[in-house]
NUBABA-884604 format. One record per atom (N, C-alpha, C): residue in three letters; atom name; x, z, y. Coordinates in steps of 0.001 Angstrom, whole numbers. Each point is the difference from the previous one (the first is absolute). Layout:
<sebas>
[seba "ALA" "CA" [X Z Y]]
...
</sebas>
This chain:
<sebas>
[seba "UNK" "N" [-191669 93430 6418]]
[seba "UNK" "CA" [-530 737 1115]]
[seba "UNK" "C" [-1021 -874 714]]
[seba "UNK" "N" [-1377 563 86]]
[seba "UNK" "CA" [-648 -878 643]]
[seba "UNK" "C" [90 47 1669]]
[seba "UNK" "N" [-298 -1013 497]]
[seba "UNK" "CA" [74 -259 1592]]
[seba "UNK" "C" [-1686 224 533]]
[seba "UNK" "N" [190 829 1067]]
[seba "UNK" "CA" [-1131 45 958]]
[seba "UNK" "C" [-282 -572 811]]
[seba "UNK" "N" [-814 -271 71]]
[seba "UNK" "CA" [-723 -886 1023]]
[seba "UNK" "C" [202 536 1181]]
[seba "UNK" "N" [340 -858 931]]
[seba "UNK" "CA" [-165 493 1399]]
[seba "UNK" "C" [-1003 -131 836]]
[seba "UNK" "N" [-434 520 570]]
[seba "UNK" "CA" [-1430 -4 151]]
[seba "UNK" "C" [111 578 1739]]
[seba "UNK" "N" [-665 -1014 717]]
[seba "UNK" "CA" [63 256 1612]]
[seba "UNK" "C" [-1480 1274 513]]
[seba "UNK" "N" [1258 1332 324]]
[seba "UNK" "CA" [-1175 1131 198]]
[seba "UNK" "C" [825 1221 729]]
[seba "UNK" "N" [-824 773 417]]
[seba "UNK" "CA" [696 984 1340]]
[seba "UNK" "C" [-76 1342 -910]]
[seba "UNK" "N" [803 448 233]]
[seba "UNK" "CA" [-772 2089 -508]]
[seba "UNK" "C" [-152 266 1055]]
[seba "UNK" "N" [-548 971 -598]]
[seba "UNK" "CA" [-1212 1146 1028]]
[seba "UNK" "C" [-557 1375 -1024]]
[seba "UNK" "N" [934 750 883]]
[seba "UNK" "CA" [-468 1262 18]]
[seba "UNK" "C" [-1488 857 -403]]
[seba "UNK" "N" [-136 205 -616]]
[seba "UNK" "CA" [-1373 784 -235]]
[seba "UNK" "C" [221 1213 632]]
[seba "UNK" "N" [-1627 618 357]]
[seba "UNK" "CA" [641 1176 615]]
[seba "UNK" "C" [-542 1285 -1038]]
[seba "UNK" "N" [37 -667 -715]]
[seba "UNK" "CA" [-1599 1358 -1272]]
[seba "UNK" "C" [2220 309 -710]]
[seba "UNK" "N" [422 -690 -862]]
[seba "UNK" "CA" [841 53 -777]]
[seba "UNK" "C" [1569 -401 979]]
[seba "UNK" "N" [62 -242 692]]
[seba "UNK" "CA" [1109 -135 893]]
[seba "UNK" "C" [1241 -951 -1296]]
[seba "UNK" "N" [-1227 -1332 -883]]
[seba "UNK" "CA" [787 -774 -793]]
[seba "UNK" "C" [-312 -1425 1031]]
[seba "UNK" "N" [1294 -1022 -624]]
[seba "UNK" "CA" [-225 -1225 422]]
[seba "UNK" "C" [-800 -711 -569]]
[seba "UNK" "N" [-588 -1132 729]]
[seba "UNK" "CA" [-732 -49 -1180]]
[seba "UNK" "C" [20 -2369 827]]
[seba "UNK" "N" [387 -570 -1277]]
[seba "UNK" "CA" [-352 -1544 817]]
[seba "UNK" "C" [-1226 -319 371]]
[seba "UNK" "N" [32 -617 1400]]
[seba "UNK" "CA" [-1057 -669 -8]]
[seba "UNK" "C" [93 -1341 542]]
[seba "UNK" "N" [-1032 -989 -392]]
[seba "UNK" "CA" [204 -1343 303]]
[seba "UNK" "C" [352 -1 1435]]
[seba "UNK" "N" [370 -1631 764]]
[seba "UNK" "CA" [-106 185 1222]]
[seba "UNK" "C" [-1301 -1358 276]]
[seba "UNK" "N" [-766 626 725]]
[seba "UNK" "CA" [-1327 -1004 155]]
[seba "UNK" "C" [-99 49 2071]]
[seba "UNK" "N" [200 -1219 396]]
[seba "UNK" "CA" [187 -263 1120]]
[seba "UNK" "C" [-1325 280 559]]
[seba "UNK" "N" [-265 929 1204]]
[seba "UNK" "CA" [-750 94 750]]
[seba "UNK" "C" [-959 -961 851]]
[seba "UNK" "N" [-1287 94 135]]
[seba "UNK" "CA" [-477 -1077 699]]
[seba "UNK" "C" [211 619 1489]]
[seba "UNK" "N" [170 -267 769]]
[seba "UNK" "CA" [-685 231 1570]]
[seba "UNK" "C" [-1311 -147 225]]
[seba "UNK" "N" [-869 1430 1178]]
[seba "UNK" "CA" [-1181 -328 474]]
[seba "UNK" "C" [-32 -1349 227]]
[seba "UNK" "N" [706 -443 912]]
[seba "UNK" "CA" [336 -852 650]]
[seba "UNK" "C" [490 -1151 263]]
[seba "UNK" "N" [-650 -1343 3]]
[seba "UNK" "CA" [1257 -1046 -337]]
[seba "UNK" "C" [116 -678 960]]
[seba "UNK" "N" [-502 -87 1238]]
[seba "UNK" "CA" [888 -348 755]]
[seba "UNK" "C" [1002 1124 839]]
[seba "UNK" "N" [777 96 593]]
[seba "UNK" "CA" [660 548 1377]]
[seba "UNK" "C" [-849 464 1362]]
[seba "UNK" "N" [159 1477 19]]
[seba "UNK" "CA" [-845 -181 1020]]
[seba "UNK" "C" [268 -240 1416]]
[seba "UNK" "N" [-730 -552 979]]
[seba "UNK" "CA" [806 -606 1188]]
[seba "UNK" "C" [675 966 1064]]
[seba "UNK" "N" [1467 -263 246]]
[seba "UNK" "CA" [-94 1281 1127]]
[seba "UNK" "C" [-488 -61 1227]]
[seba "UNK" "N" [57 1536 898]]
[seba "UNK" "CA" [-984 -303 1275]]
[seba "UNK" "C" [1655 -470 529]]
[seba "UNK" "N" [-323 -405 1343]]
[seba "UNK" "CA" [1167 -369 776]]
[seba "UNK" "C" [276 952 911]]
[seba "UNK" "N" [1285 437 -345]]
[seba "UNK" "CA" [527 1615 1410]]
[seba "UNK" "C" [237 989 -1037]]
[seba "UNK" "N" [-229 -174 -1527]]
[seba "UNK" "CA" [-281 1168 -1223]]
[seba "UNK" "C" [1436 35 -229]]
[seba "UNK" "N" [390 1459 -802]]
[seba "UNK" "CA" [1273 149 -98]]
[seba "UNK" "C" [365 1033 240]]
[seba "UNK" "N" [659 698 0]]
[seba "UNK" "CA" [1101 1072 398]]
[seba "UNK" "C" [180 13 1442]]
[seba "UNK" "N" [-202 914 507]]
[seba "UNK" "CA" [426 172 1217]]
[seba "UNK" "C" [2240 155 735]]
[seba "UNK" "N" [122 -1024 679]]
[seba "UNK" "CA" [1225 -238 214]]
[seba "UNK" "C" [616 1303 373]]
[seba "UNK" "N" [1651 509 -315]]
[seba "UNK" "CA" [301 1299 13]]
[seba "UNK" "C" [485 -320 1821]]
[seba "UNK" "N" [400 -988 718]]
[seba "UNK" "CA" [267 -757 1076]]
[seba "UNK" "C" [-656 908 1328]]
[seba "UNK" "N" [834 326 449]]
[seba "UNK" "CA" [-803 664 1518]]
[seba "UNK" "C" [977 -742 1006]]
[seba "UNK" "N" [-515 -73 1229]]
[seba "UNK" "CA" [1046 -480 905]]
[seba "UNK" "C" [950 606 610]]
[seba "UNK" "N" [416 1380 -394]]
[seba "UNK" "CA" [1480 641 264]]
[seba "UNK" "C" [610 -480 -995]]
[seba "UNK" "N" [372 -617 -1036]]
[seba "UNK" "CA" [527 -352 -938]]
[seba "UNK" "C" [823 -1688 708]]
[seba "UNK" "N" [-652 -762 900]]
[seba "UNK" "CA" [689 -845 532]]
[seba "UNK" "C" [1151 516 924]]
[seba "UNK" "N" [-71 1179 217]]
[seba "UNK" "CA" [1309 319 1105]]
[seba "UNK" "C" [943 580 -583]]
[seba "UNK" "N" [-229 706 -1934]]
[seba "UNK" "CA" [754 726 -174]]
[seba "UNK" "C" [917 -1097 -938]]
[seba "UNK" "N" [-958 -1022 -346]]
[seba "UNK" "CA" [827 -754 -847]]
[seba "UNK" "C" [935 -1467 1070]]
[seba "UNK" "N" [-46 208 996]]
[seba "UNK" "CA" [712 -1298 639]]
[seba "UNK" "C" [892 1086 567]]
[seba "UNK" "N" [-67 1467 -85]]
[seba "UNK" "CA" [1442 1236 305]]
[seba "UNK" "C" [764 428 -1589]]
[seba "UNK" "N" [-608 -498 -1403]]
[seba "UNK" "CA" [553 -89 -824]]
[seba "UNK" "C" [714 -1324 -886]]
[seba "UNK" "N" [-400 -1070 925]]
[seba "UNK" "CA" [271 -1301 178]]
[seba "UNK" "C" [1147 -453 461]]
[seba "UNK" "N" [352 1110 1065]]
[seba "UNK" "CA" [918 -67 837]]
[seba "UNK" "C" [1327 552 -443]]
[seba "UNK" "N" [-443 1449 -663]]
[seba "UNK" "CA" [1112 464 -1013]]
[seba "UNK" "C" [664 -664 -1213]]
[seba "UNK" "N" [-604 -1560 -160]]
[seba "UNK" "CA" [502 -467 -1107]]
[seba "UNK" "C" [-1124 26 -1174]]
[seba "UNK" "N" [-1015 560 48]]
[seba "UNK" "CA" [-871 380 -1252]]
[seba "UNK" "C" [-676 -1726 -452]]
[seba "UNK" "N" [99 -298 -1322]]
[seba "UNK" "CA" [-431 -1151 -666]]
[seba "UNK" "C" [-1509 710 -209]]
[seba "UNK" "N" [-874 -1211 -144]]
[seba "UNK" "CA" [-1305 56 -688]]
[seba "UNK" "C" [-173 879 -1274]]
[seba "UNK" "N" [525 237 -697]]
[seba "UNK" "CA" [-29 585 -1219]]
[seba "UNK" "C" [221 1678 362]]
[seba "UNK" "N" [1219 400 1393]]
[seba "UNK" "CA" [61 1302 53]]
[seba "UNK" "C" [-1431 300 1058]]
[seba "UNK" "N" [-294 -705 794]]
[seba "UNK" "CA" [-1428 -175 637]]
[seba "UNK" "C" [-766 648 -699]]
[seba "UNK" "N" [-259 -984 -1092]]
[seba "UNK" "CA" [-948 582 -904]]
[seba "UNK" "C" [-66 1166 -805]]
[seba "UNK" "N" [1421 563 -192]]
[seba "UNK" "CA" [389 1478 -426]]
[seba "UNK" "C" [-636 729 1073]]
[seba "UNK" "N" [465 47 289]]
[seba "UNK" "CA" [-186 960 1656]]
[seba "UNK" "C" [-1354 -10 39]]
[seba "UNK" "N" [-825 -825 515]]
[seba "UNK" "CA" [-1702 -342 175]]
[seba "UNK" "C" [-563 636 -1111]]
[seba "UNK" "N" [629 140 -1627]]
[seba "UNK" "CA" [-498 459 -1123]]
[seba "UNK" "C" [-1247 -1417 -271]]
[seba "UNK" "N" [126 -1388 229]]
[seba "UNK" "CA" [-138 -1064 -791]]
[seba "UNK" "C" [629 -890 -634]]
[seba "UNK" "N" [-379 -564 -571]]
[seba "UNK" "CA" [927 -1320 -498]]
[seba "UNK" "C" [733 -1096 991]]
[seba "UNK" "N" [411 -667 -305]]
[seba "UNK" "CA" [966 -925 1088]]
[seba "UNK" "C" [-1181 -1467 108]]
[seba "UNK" "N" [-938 -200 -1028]]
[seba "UNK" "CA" [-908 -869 132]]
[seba "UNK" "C" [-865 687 610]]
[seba "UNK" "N" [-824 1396 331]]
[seba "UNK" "CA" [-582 -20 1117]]
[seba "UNK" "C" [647 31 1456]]
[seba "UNK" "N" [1243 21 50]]
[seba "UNK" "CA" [1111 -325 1486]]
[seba "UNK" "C" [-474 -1384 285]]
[seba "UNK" "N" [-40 -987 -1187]]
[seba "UNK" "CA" [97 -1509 569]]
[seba "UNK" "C" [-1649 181 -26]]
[seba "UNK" "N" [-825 597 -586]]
[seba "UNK" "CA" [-1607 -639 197]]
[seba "UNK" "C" [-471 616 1842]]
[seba "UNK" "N" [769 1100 379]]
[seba "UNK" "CA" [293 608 1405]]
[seba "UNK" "C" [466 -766 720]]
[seba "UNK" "N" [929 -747 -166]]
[seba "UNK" "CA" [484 -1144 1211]]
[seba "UNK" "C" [-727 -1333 40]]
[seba "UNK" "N" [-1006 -110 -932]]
[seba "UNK" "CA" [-993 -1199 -204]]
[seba "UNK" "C" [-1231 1004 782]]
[seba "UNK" "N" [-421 1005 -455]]
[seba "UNK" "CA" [-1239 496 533]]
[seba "UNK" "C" [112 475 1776]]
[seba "UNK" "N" [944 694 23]]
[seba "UNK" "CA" [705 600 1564]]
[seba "UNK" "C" [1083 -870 983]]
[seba "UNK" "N" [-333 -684 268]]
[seba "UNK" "CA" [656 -828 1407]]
[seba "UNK" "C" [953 969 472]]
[seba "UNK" "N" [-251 1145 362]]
[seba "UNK" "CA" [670 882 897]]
[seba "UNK" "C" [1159 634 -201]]
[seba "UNK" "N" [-517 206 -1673]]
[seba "UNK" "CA" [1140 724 -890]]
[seba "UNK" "C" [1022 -1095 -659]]
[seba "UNK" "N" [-386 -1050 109]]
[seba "UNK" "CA" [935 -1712 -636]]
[seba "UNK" "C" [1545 565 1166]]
[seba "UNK" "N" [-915 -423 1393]]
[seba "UNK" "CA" [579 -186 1019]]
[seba "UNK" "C" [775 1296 453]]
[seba "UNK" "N" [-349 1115 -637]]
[seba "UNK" "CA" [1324 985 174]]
[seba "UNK" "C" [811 382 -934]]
[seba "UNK" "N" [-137 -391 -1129]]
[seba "UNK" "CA" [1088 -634 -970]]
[seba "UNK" "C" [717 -709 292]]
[seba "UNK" "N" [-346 -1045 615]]
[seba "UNK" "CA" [809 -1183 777]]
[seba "UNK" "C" [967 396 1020]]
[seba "UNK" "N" [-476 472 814]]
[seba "UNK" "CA" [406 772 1404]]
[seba "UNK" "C" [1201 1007 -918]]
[seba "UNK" "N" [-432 1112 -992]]
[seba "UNK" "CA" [955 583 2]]
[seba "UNK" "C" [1188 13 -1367]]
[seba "UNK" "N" [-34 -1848 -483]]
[seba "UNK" "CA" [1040 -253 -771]]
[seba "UNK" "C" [609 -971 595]]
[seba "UNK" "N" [-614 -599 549]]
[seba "UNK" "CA" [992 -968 1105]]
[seba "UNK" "C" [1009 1065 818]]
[seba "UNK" "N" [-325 737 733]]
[seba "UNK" "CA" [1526 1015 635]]
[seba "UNK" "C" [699 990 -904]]
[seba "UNK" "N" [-735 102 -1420]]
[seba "UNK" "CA" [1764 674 -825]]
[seba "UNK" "C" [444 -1259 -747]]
[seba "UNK" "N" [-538 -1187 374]]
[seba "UNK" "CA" [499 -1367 -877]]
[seba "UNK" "C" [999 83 1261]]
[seba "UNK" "N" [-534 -21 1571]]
[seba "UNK" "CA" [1367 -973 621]]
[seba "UNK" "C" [900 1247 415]]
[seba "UNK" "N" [-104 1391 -548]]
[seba "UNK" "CA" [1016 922 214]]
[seba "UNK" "C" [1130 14 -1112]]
[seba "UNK" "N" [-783 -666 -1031]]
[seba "UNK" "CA" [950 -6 -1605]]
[seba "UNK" "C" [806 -1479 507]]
[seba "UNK" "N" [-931 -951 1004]]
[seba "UNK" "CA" [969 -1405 234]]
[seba "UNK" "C" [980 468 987]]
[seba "UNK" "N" [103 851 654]]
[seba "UNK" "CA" [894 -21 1066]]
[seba "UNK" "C" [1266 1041 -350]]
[seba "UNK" "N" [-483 851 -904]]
[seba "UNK" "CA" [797 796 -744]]
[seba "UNK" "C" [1161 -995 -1275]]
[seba "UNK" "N" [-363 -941 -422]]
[seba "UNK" "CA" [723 -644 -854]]
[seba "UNK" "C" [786 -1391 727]]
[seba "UNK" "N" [-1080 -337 1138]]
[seba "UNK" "CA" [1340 -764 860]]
[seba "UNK" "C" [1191 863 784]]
[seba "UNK" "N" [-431 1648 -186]]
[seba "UNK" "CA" [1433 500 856]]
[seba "UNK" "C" [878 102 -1145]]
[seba "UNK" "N" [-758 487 -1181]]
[seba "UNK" "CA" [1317 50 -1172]]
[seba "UNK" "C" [767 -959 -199]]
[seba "UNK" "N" [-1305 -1640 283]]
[seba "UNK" "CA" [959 -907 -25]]
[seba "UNK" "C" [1288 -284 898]]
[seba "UNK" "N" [10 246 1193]]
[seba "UNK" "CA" [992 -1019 871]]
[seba "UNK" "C" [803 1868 456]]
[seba "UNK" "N" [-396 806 -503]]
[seba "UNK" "CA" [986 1648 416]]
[seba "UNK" "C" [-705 322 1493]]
[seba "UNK" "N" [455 1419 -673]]
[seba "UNK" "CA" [-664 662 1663]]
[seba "UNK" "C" [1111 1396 52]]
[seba "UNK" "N" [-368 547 1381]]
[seba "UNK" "CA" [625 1554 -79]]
[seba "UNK" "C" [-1315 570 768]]
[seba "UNK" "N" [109 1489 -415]]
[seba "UNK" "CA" [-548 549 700]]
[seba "UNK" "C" [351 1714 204]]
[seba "UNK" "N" [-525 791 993]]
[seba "UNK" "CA" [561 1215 165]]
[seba "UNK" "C" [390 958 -927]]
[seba "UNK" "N" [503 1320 -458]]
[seba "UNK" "CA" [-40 983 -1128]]
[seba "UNK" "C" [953 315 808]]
[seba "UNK" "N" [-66 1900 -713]]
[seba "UNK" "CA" [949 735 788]]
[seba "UNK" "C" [408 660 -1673]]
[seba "UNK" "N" [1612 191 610]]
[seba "UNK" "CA" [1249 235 -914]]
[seba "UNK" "C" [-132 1763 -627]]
[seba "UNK" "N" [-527 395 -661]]
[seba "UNK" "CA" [457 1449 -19]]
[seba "UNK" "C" [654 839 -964]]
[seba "UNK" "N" [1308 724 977]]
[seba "UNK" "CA" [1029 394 -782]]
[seba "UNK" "C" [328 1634 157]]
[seba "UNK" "N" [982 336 -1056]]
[seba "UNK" "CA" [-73 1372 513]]
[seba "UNK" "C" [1448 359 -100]]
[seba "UNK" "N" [233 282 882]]
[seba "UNK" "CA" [1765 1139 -250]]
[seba "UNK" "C" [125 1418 628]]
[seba "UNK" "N" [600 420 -703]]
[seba "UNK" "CA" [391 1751 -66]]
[seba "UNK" "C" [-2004 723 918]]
[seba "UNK" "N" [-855 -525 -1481]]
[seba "UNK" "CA" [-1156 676 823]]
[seba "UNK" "C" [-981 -439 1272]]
[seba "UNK" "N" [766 -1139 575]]
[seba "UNK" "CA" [-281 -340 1132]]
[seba "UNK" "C" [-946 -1830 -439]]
[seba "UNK" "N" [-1562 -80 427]]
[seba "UNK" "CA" [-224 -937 -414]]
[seba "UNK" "C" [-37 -972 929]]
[seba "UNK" "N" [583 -1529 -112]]
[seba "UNK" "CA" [102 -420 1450]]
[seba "UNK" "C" [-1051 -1482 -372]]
[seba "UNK" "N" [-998 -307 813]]
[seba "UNK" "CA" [-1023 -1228 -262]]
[seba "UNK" "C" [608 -1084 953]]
[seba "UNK" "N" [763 -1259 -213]]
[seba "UNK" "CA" [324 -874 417]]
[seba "UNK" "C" [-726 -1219 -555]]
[seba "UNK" "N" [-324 -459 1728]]
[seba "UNK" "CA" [-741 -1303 -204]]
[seba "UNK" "C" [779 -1282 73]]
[seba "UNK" "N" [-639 -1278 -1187]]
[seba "UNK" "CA" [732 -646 -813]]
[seba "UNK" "C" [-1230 -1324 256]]
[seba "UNK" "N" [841 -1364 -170]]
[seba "UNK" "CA" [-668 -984 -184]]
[seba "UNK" "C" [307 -392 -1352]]
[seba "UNK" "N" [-806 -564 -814]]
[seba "UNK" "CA" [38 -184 -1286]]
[seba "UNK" "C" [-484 -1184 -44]]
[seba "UNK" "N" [1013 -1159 -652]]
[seba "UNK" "CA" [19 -1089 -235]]
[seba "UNK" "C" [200 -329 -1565]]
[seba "UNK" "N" [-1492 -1370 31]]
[seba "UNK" "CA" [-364 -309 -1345]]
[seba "UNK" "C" [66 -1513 99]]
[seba "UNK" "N" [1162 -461 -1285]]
[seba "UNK" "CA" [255 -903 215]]
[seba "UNK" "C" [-968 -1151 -418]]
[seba "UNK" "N" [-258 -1396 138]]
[seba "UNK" "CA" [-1313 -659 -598]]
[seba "UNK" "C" [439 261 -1620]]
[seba "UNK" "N" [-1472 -268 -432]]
[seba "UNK" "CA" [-362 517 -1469]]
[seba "UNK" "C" [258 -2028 -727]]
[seba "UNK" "N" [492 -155 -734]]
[seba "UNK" "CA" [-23 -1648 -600]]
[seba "UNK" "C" [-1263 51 -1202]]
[seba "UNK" "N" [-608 801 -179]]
[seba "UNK" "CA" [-938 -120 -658]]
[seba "UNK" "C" [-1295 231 682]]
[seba "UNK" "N" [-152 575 904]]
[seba "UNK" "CA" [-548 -284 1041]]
[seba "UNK" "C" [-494 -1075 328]]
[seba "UNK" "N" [1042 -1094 284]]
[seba "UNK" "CA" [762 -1397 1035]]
[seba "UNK" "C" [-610 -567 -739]]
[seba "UNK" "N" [290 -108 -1337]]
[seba "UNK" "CA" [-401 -1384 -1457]]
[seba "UNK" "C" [-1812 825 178]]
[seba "UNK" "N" [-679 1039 75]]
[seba "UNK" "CA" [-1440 359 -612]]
[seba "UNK" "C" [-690 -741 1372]]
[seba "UNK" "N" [515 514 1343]]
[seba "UNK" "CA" [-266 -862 889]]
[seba "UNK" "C" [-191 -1365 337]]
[seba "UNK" "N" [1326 -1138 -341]]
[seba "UNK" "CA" [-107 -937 61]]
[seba "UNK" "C" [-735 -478 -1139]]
[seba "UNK" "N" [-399 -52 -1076]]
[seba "UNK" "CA" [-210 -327 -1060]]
[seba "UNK" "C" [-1732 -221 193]]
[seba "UNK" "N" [-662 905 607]]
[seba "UNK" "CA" [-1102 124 324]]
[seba "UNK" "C" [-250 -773 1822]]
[seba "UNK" "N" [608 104 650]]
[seba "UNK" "CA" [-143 -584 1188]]
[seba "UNK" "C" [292 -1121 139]]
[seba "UNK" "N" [1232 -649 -695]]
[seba "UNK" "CA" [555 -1378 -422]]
[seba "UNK" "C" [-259 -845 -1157]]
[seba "UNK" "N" [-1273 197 -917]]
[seba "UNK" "CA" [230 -822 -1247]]
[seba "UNK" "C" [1023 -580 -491]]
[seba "UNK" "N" [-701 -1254 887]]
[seba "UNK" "CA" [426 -1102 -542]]
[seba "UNK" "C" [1863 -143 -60]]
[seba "UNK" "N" [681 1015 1031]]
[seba "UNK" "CA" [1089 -476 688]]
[seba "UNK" "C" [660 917 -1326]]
[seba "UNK" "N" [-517 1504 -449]]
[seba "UNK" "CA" [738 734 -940]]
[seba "UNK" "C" [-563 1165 -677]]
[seba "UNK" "N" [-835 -1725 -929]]
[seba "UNK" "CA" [-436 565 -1359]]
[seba "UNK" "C" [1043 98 -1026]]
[seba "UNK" "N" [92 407 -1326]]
[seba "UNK" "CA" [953 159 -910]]
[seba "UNK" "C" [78 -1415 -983]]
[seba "UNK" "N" [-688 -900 -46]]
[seba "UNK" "CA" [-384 -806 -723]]
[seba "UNK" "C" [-348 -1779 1052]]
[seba "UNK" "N" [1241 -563 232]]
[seba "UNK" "CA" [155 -832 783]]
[seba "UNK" "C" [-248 -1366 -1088]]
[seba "UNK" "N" [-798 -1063 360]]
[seba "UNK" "CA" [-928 -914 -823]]
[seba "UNK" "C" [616 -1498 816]]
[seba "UNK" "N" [714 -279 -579]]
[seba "UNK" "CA" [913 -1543 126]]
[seba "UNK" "C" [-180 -1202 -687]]
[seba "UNK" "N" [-732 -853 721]]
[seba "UNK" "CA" [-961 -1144 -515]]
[seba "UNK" "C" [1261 -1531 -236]]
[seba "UNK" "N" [-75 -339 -890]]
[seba "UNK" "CA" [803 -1026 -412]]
[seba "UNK" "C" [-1007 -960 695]]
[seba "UNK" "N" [362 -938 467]]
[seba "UNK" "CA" [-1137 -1229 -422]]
[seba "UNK" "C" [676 -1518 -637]]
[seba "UNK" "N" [1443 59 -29]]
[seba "UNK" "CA" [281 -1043 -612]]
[seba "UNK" "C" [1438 623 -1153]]
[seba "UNK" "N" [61 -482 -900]]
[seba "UNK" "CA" [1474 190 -1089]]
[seba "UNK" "C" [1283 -811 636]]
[seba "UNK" "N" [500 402 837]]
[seba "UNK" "CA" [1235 -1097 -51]]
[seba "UNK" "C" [965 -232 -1381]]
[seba "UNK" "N" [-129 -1529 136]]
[seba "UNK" "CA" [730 -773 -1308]]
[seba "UNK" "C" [2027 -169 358]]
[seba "UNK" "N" [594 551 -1079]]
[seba "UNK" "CA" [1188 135 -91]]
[seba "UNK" "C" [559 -725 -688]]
[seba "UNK" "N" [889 -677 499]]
[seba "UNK" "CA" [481 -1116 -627]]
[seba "UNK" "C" [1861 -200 -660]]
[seba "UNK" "N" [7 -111 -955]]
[seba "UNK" "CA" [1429 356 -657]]
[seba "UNK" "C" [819 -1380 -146]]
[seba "UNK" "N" [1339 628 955]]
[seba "UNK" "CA" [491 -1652 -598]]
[seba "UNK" "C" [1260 16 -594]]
[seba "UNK" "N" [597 141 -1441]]
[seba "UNK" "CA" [865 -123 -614]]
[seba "UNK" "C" [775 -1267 283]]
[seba "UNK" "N" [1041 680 -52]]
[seba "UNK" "CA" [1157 -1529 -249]]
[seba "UNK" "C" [592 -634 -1304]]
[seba "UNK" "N" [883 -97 -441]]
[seba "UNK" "CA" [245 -1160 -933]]
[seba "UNK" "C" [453 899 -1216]]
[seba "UNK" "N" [536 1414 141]]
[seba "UNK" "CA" [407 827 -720]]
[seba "UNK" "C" [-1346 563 -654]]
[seba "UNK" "N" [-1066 423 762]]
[seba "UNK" "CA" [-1163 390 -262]]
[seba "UNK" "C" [-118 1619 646]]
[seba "UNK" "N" [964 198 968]]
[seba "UNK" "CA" [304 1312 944]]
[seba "UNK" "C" [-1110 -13 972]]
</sebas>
């Protein structure tokens, strides 16, 4: 059986016979050989208006990461960060509004930590009759909580991986008696 040559080439369609047909591949020159220079300010116009700084430091606030930002906006999450480099205004209400669901999520996990109670009303029903009794509801501290807390606020004091530096071998010394005990 003889072997064919392989031979580096594209098909392409004819349009007279709708057959394939090979053809070499022969690299294109460019008009052009250098690059041409850009003007400065050229580009795409930014999708960025300045109601977009108030809506995103109120979706900031809800918890929303850069990436759902950028869902929402209908861009990518790299034009979010080229926005907080280009817009001062819009950096700074990102800032503004992840710093207060950061210290509402911190103050929420120090109550789980150390327990809290708080109000709820009881509601029950007998023979038809529904009766709403108000109730204090007590939550005891969370220990996983306690350890995610300290662990992060305390390093050094209670990390999982405690690092105990020898600096000398103490030498042990054996002294048999006459039996060899």
């Amino acid at each position: 059986m003889a072997k064919k040559k392989a031979t580096r080439s594209a098909v392409d369609k004819t349009k007279a016979n709708n057959k394939r047909v090979a053809v070499p591949l022969v690299a294109k020159k460019s008009k052009q050989s250098t690059p041409k220079p850009r003007k400065p300010g050229g580009g795409r116009k930014s999708k960025h208006t300045p109601k977009m700084d108030k809506i995103a430091e109120e979706l900031a606030k809800k918890g929303f990461t850069d990436n759902e930002l950028a869902g929402f906006f209908g861009v990518t999450e790299q034009t979010i960060n080229n926005w907080k480099k280009q817009f001062p205004l819009f950096f700074e209400s990102l800032k503004t509004g992840k710093a207060l669901s950061d210290s509402k999520v911190k103050a929420s996990l120090f109550q789980r930590a150390i327990g809290y109670s708080c109000p709820d009303v009881h509601v029950s029903s007998y023979e038809g009759n529904v009766t709403l009794t108000p109730v204090v509801k007590h939550y005891p501290p969370d220990t996983t909580a306690q350890i995610f807390w300290l662990k992060n606020r305390l390093p050094k004091e209670f990390k999982d991986k405690h690092e105990i530096a020898v600096s000398e071998i103490p030498s042990i010394t054996v002294i048999l008696d006459d039996k060899g005990e």
